[in-house]
N, C-alpha and C positions, 0 to 999 in steps of 0.2 A: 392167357384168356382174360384175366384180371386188367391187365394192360390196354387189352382190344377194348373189353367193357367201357373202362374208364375215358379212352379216348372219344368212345363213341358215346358217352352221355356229356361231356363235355361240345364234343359237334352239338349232339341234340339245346344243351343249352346256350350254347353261342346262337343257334338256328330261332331258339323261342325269345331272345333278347334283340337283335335284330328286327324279327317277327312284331315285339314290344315297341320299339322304338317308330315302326312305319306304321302300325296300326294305331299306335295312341298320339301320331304327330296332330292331328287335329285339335287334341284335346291338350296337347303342351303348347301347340304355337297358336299365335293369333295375328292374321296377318291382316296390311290395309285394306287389301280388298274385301274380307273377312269384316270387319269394323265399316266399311263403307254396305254391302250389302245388308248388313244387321240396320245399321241406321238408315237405309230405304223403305228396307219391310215396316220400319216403326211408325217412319212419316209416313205410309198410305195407312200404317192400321190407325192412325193418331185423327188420319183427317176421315176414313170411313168414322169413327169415333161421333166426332162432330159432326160429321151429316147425319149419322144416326140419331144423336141425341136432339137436332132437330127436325129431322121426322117424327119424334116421340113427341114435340112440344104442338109441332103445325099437322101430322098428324100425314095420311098417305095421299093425300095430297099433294106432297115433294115429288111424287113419283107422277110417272103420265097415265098406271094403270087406272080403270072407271069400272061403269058396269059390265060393259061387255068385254076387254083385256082385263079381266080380274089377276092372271097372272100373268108375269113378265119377263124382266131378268135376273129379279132372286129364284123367280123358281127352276128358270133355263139355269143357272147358276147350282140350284140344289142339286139337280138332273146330271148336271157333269163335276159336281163332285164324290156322287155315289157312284158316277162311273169310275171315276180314277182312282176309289176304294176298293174297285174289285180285285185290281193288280196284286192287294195281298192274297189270295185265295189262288189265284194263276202263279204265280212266283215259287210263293210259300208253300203252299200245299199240293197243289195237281202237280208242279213239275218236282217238285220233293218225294212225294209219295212214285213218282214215275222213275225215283230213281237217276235222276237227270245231275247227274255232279256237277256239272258248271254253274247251275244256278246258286251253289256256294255262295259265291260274294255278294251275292243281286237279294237275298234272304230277308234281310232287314233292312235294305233299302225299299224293298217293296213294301214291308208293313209298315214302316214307320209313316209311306206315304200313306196307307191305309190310314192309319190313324189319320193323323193330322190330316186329311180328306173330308171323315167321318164329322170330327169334329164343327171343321167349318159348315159342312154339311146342316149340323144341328143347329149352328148359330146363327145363319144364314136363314132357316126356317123361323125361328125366331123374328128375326129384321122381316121376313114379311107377314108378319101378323099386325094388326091394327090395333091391338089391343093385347101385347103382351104378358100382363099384367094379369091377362084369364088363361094362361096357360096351362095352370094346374087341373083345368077345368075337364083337358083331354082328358086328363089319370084319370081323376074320379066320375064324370058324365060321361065318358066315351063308351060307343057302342062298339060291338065287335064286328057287328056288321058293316062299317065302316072304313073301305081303304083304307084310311088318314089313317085310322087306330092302328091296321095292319101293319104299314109303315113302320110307324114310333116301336113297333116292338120289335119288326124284324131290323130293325137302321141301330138300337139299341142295341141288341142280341149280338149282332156284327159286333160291334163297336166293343162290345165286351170281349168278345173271341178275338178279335184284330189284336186287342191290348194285353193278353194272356200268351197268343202266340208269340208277339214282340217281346214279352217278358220275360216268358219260359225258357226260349233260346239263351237271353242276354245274361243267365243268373249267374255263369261260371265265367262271364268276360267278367263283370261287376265284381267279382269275389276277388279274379286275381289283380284288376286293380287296386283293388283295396288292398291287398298285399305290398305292392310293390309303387305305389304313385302317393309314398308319404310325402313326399312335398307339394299335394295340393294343398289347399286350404281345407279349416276343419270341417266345416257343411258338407264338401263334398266328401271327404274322406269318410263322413257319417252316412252320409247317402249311402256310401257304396257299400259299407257293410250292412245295413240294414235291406235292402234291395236284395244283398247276397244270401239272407237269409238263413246263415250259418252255413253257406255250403263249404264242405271238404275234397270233394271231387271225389268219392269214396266209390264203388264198383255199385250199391246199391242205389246211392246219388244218382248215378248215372243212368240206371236201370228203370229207374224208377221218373226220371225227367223226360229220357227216350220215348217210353212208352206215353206220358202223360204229352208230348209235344203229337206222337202220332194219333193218338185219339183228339186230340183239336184240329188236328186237319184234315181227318177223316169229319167230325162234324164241320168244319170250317164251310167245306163246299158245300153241301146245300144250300148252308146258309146264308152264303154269299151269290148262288144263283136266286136263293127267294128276295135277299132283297132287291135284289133289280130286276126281275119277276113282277114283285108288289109294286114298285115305285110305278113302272109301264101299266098296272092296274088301277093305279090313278087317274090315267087319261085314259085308258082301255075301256072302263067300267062308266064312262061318263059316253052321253049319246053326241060325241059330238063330229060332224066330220074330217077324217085325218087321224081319228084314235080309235075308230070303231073299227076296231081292226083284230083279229083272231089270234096273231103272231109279235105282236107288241112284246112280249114276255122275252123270247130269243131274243127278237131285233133290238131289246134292249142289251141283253146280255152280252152280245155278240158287238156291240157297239162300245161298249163298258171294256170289255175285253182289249180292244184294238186301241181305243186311248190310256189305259190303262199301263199296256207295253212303252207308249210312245212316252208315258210321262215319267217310268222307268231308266228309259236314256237318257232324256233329258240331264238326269239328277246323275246320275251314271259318270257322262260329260264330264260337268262341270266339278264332281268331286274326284275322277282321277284326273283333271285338268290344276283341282287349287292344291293337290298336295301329292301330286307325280306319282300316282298309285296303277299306273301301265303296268305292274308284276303282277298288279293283283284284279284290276277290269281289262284284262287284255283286246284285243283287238278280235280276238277269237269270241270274248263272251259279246259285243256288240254285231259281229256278223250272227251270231246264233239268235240274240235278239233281234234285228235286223228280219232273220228269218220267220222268229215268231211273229213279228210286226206284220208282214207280205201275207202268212197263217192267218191272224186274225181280219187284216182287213178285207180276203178276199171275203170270210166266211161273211162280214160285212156287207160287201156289195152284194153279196147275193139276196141277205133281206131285204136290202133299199132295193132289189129290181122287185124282188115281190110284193113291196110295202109300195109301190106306185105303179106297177105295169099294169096289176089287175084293177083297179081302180081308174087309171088312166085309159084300158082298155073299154072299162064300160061304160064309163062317163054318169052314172045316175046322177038323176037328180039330188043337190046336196052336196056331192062330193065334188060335182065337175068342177064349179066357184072355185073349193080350195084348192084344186090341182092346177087350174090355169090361173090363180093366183100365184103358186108355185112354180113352174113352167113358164110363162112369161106376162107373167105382174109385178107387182110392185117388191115381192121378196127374188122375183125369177136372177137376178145378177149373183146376189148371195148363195140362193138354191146351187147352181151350176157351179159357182165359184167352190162349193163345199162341196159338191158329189166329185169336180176334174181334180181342183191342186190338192182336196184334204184327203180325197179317196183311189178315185183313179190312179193319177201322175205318181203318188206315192209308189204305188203297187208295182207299176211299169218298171220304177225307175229300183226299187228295191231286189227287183228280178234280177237284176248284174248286181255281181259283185264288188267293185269300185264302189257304189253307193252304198254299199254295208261297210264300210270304214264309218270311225269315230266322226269325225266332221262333218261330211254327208251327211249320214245317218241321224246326226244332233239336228242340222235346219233341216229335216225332212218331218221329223221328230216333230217341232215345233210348230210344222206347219199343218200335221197332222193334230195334233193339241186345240190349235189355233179353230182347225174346221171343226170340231167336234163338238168345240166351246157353239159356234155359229151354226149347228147343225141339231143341239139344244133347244136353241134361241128360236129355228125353226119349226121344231116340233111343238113347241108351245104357240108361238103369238099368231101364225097366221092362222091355225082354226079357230082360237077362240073370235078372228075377226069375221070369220065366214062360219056363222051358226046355219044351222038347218031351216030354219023360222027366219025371215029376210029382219031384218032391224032396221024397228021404226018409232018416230019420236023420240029421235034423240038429236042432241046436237054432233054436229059433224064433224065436230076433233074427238067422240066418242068413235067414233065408225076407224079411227086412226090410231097404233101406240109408237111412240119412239122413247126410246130411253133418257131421262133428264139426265143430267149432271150429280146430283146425288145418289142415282141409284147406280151411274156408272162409278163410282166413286167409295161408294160401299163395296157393292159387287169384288171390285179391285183389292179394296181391306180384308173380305175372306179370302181370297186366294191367297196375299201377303199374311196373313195368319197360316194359313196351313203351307206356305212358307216359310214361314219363322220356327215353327213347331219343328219342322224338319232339320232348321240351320241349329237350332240349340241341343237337338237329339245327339247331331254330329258333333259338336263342343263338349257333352257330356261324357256322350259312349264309342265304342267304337262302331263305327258304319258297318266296317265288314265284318265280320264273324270273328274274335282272335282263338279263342279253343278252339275251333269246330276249324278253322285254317290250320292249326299246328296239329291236328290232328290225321287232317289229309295230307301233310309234309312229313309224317312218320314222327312229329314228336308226341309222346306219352303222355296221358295223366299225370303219372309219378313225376316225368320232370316240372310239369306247369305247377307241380304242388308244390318242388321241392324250393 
């Protein structure tokens, strides 16, 4: 018996060294392409930078937004960043709490997007204010009766839960790193024990992180259905036509949801792509994704039928403008172009199983990403062009918005931030889970301790 034991905690630790070596290759190696994508994200966030800091000197002006497009494409931009936040809350918690084992590896790839989403989100809101400088102004004068306020606390609150649940999980990777990766440098080797927060991996450690992770994502959800809730109460709670609308709340959520999956793959891709991780995002977890993808977008199109049939059916006064500005105006090419390739054709084409493979899957991914971005873009600029009240006395490149050169150019900087956030997370830590993996391969506490 002695013999059997020994052989077999030896497997277990050949299985967790192994284990070691393919989970923490990201954070040993560093390859050109690695070096070449790190210094893209830098050059858009270097030049959003300086379009920024000259919008601060000349002022919003740089931008095409006036009085009647007040908002543009930082706020289409805010709008599909809190959508792609939501994916930590679907990932992490509803399919976690459902029990869903495959979604193992996808865990901290979903929050980390979460974060870094969040983030850009906040900073983003920032760049379109005019006078950032009063920002503080919200904290102490803000009314509660106020979407905007509702917002900043529920986008914060997130933002904190996002960051708790990415942490909580990570504290027993963190530890055994710090154990076993004395040849990084000393920062990091200080990082990690302090991060690891003394953990020992002890029975009550464990007992006590289990529970304290399931109570975050039992609150996670609400909370991440109220903020994209609140956010659609932005334009819901304003009389304008195209947001006066009863079901904004779902349509957002549900909208939030289906890009949220697709930006999941994306990163999925491309990280068992740069470091041959097919053991561990198999081809199985992308057809399951795949499937939740086809999940959420139907539940998708079913609000976009209700978010324009009834309206398109009654045509009132007010609303008609916007809709046949939508339908066949001046957004009608983009409208269509975003309800067939970014909603539709996905759906059809997700139904067969050939396009739930990795490749497929990825440029359908992105072209779902791609519409959702432009489908933002839509929910915003063309009501504010078609007010209730006809507009008049103005000049007629106010009646008009197109997007300058610097605010596309900024815009671009926060995505490549909350790009970068993600590429350094993975340089850091590890992406997939490495306890929480060796756990479900039969290796032990006692050995990741020993």
């Amino acid at each position: 018996m002695t013999d059997l034991y020994r052989r077999d905690e030896e497997i277990k630790k050949e299985r967790l060294r192994e284990l070691d070596t393919d989970l923490t290759k990201p954070i040993n190696e560093t390859s050109l392409s690695f070096k070449i994508w790190t210094g893209f994200l830098l050059l858009l966030i270097a030049a959003a930078g300086f379009m920024y800091v000259r919008q601060l000197r000349l002022g919003l002006s740089v931008t095409d937004m006036r009085d009647i497009a007040s908002w543009g494409m930082y706020i289409s931009n805010f709008v599909f960043l809190i959508a792609v936040s939501l994916v930590g809350s679907l990932i992490t918690a509803i399919l976690k709490l459902s029990n869903v084992k495959w979604s193992t590896p996808l865990t901290r790839i979903s929050e980390i997007i979460a974060v870094a989403a969040l983030i850009s989100a906040l900073l983003i809101i920032v760049v379109d204010m005019g006078r950032p400088d009063r920002l503080w102004h919200i904290f102490v004068f803000g009314r509660l009766q106020s979407p905007i306020v509702w917002d900043i606390i529920v986008v914060n609150t997130y933002l904190v839960l996002s960051l708790l649940l990415l942490y909580l999980p990570l504290i027993p990777d963190v530890a055994h790193l710090g154990r076993f990766m004395t040849h990084k440098p000393a920062w990091q080797q200080k990082m990690y024990r302090i991060l690891s927060l003394g953990w020992q991996g002890t029975g009550d450690q464990l007992k006590l992180l289990e529970k304290s992770v399931f109570v975050l994502m039992v609150i996670t959800i609400p909370v991440a259905f109220s903020i994209h809730t609140v956010t659609s109460w932005l334009f819901a709670s304003t009389l304008r036509p195209g947001w006066d609308s009863t079901i904004f709340g779902p349509y957002f959520v549900a909208g939030a949801f289906m890009v949220g999956a697709a930006a999941v793959i994306v990163v999925m891709y491309f990280i068992r792509s740069e470091y041959s991780y097919k053991q561990y995002l198999t081809d199985y977890h992308f057809n399951m994704m795949g499937k939740l993808l086809v999940l959420t977008s139907l539940v998708y199109l079913y609000f976009n039928l209700n978010e324009f049939m009834v309206p398109g059916y009654k045509m009132k006064s007010g609303e008609s403008a916007h809709i046949l500005e939508m339908f066949k105006g001046d957004y009608a090419m983009m409208f269509w172009l975003v309800q067939t390739a970014g909603l539709i054709v996905p759906i059809i084409l997700l139904v067969f199983k050939p396009f739930r493979k990795p490749r497929p899957l990825l440029i359908i991914s992105l072209v779902v990403v791609a519409g959702a971005f432009l489908k933002r873009y839509l929910i915003v600029t063309p009501t504010l062009l078609n007010p209730f009240l006809p507009v008049q006395n103005y000049p007629e490149s106010f009646a008009h918005y197109h997007p300058t050169f610097s605010e596309c150019i900024i815009t671009s900087g926060s995505i490549a931030g909350m790009a970068l956030l993600v590429t350094l997370f993975i340089k850091l830590f590890p992406i997939i889970p490495l306890c929480e993996t060796a756990h479900e391969i039969g290796i032990d506490q006692e050995t990741i301790n020993s």
